[in-house]
N, C-alpha and C positions, 0 to 999 in steps of 0.2 A: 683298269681293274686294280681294285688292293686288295688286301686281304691280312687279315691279324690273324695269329696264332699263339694260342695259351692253351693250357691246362685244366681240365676237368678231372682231379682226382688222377688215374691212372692213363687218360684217354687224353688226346690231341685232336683239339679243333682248330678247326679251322674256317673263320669267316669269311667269304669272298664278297669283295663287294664291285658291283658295274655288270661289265660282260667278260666271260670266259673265251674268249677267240683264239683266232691263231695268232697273233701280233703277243700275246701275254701269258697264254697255257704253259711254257715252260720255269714260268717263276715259279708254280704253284704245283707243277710235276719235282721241280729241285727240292724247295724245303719241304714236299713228302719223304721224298729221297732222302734227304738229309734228317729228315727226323726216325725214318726208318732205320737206317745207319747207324744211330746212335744208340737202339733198342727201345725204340717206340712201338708196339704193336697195335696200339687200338686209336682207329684216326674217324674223325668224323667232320664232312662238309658240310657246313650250314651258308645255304641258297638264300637264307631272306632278302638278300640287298642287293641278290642277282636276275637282272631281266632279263640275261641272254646269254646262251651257249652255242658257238657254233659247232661243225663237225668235229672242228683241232681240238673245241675243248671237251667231246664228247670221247674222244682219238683217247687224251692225256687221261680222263677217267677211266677210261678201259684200263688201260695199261697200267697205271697207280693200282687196279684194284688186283690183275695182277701177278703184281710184284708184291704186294702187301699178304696177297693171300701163299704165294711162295714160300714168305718168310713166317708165315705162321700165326699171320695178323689178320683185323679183321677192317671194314672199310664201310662204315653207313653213310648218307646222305638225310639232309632233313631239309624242309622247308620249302621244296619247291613250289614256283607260282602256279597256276593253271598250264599256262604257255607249257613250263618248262617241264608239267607232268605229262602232258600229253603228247611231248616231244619223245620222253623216256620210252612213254606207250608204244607207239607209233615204230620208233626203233628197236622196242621189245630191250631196250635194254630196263626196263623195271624187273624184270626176272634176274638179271645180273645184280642186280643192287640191292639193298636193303632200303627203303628207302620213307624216313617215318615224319609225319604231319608238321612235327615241333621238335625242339632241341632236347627238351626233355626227354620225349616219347623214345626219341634216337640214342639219348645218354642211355637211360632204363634197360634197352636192346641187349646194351654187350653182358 
């Protein structure tokens, strides 16, 4: 997995790209963390270039989401594939998440 991180305006994206596993969920748990830290409040995951999440990396979005919402921030997701919508479903975690079609639709949210 990689993943880049920049700037939209006021908000913090973040691109993952591969699979979200247990072998590499905590690089992308730290630089939440650390963007948190610094008075980031508005973060958002963009899924396009990711095929796969497993449990760890389903674990590390909970818990980002949070910490995020603790501190007063907010936490959307966008782009997910089929696979990884109906994984959301199935876990009911789409009701925890905000979670919108395109990066725009998800920028436009906060």
């Amino acid at each position: 997995m990689g993943f880049e991180v920049h700037r939209q305006g006021d908000i913090t994206v973040l691109d993952v790209e591969g699979q979200l596993i247990v072998g590499n969920r905590q690089e992308l748990k730290q630089k939440v963390l650390e963007e948190l830290n610094d008075g980031e409040r508005k973060f958002l995951i963009d899924f396009d270039r990711t095929g796969y999440i497993d449990s760890s990396g389903l674990g590390v979005l909970v818990s980002l989401s949070k910490k995020i919402r603790e501190q007063g921030g907010e936490l959307r997701l966008a782009n997910l594939n089929e696979d990884l919508r109906t994984l959301f479903e199935l876990t009911k975690l789409d009701t925890l998440f905000q979670i919108s079609s395109s990066r725009d639709e998800a920028l436009a949210s906060f």
